[in-house]
N, C-alpha and C positions, 0 to 999 in steps of 0.2 A: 473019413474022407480020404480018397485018393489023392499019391502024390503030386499028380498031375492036377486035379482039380483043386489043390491045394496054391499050386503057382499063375493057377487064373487064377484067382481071388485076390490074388498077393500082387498080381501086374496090374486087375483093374483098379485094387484100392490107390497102387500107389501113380500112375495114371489120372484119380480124382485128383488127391492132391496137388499134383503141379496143378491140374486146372485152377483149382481152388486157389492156390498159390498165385498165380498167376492173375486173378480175378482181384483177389487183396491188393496185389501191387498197382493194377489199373487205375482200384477206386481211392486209393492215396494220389495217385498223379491228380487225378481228375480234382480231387478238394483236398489240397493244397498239406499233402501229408496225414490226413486225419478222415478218415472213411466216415467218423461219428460226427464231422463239424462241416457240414456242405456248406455254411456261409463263411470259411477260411480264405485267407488275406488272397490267393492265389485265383477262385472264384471271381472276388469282388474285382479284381485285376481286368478279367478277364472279359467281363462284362460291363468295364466303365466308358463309357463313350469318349472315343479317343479326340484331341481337340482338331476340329476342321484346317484341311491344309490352308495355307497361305496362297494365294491368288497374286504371283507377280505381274500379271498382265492383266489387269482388269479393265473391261468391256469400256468403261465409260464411267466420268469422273463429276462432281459435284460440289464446290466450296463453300464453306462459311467460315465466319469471323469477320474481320475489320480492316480500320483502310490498308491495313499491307498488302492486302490480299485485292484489293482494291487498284494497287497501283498506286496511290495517293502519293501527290507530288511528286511522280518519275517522271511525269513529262512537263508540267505547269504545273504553277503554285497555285498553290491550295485546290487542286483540285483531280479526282480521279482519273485514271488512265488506266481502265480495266485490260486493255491489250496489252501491254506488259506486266499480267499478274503472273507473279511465280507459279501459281497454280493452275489458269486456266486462258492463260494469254494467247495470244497469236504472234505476236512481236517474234522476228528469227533473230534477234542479237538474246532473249531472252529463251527462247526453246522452254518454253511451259512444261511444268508437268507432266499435263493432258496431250500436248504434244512431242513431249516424249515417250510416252504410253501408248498412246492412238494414232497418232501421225496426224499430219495437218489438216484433213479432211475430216478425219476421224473425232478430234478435238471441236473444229468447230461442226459438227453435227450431235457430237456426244459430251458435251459439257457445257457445266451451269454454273453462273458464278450468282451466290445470294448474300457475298460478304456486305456488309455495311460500313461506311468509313463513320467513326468515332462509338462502332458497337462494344457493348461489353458479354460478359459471360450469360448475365441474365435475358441476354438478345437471341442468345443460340437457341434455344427450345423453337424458338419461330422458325431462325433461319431453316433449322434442322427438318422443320417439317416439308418446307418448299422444298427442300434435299431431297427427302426422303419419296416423295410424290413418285420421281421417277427411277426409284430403288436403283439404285445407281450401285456398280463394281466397288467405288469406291469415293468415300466422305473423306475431305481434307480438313481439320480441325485447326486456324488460328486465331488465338480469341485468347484476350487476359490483360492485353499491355492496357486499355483504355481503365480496365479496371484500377490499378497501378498511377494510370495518369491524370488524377482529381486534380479539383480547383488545392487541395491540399492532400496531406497524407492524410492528416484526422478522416478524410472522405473516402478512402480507398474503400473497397471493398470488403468486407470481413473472409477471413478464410473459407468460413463454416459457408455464408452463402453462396462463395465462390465455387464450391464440393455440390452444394444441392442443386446448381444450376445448371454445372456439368453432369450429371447424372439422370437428373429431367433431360434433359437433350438427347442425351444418349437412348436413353429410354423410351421416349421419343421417337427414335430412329428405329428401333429394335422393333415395336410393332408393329411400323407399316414396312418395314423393311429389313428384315433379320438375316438376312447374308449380307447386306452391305459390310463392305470393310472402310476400317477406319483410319488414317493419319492422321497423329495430334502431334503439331510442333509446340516446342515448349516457346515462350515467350520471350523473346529477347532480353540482352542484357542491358535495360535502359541506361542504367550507370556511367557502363561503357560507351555507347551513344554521346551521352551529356560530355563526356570525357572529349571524344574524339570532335564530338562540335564545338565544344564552346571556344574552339581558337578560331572559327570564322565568323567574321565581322555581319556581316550577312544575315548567317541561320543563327544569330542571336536575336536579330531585330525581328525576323520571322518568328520566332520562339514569344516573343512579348506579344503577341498577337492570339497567344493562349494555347499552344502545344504543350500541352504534358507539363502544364505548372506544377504540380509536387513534383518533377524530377528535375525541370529546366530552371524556375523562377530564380531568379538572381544567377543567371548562371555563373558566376566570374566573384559570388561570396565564396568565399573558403574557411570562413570563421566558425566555429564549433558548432551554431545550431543547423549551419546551411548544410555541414556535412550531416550532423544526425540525422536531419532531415531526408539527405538523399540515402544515407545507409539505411532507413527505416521503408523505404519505396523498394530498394534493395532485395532487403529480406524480405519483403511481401511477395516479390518476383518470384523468389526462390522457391518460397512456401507455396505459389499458385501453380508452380512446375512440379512440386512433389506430387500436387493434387492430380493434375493431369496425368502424370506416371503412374498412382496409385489406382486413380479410377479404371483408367482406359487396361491396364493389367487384371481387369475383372473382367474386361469384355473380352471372348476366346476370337474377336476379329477384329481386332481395334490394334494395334501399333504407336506408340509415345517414339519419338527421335530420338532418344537416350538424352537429352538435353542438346544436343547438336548446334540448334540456334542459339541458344544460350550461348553456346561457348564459344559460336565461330565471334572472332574480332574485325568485324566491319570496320574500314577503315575508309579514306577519303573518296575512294573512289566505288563505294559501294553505298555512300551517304547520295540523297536527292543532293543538289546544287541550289534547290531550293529552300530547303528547310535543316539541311545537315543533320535529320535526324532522322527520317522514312529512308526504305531502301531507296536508291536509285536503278535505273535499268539493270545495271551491274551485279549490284547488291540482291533484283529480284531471282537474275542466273543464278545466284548464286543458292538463296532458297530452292528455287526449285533442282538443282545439284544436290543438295540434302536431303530433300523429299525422292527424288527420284532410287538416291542409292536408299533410302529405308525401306521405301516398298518396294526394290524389285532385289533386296537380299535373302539370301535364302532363310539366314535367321534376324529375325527383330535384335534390334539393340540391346548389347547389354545397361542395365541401369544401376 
């Protein structure tokens, strides 16, 4: 062989090579350093369906749960006053929710209030479904305290039903309605309530009229069983706020308030004047102030 035809052969082989070279190093990028292992870490990565963004301005708003959500006792005793729901009111000392989201027009044409005043968890499946009817932007979730507030504690609700009621509900919602986003407020801290009322004379005597006996009855006992009694209502709270945090952290559109209501401390002038223990007008601003910063932040709470 000529010397010449010697240095083609010697240019194209080494020519192949880089290709080849070059080809090897592709098909590592491509599965995740191993050309032999196409289902590698870097693959699966790449094809996991990423979780749907967050919707801070959603279209149009829809409630359920119980009398908070109701208004109950912000304007008269014992009785509803859905226009100053934290959630879906119209009241301008309360600035709702939905009408911080929608504006005033927008609110009252695009929201639905389905709470029930004395509903418990096992209520939500229904309400959820009248929710979900008009797949609504977005479900407000407050629901728990009635469960908490039996003729006793022995009556409370068990955890475990507590979990499967929430999750029918949810579920519920999901197949007439699987974009809906969710707010779930955690359940207040009745404790604290019982605390801050039982110095007025008043929403004692209202309280004996059957409010939240396991937390209220005797309110002014301080003797060892009255307290286990309310620390045993207590930790029930706690326990049905993990639940709520737990479940709705499986739903990739659902949002928990990081315990927010839990921990904010209502004080007198965030109590009804009639009952010393539902919010009053004050106290619903002040919900929907909570509610408002979790769904329009850019990340959910931390928990």
């Amino acid at each position: 062989m000529r010397n010449g035809s010697r240095r083609s052969v010697t240019a194209v082989a080494t020519v192949t090579a880089v290709v080849l070279g070059v080809a090897g190093l592709s098909a590592c990028d491509v599965f995740g350093g191993d050309s032999s292992a196409p289902d590698g870490g870097t693959k699966r990565a790449a094809t996991a369906k990423p979780a749907p963004a967050w919707d801070r301005s959603p279209a149009s708003v829809a409630a359920v749960g119980d009398s908070i959500t109701r208004g109950f006792d912000a304007c008269t005793v014992l009785s509803d006053c859905p226009e100053v729901s934290w959630a879906t009111g119209s009241d301008e000392s309360v600035q709702s929710l939905a009408v911080r989201l929608l504006g005033r027009t927008g609110a009252a044409e695009r929201s639905w209030n389905y709470a029930v005043t004395g509903a418990r968890m096992a209520d939500l499946p229904g309400q959820m479904q009248q929710a979900a009817a008009h797949r609504p932007g977005l479900v407000t979730v407050m629901a728990g305290a009635n469960d908490a507030c039996r003729a006793s504690a022995r009556a409370m609700t068990p955890v475990a039903e507590f979990r499967e009621d929430f999750e029918t509900a949810l579920r519920g919602l999901r197949k007439v309605s699987p974009k809906s986003q969710v707010y779930v407020s955690s359940v207040p801290d009745l404790k604290r309530l019982w605390s801050e009322g039982r110095t007025n004379p008043l929403g004692k005597q209202v309280w004996k009229l059957g409010i939240c006996p396991s937390m209220l009855g005797d309110a002014d006992a301080l003797d060892a069983k009255a307290t286990a009694r309310r620390d045993k209502v207590h930790d029930r709270v706690v326990a049905y706020n993990k639940v709520l945090r737990d479940v709705c952290a499986k739903d990739r559109r659902c949002r928990y308030d990081g315990g927010a209501v839990f921990d904010y401390r209502f004080g007198g002038e965030q109590l009804s004047h009639w009952d010393w223990f539902h919010p009053s007008k004050d106290g619903q601003s002040r919900l929907a102030d909570i509610a408002y910063r979790t769904v329009t932040a850019k990340k959910a709470p931390v928990t």
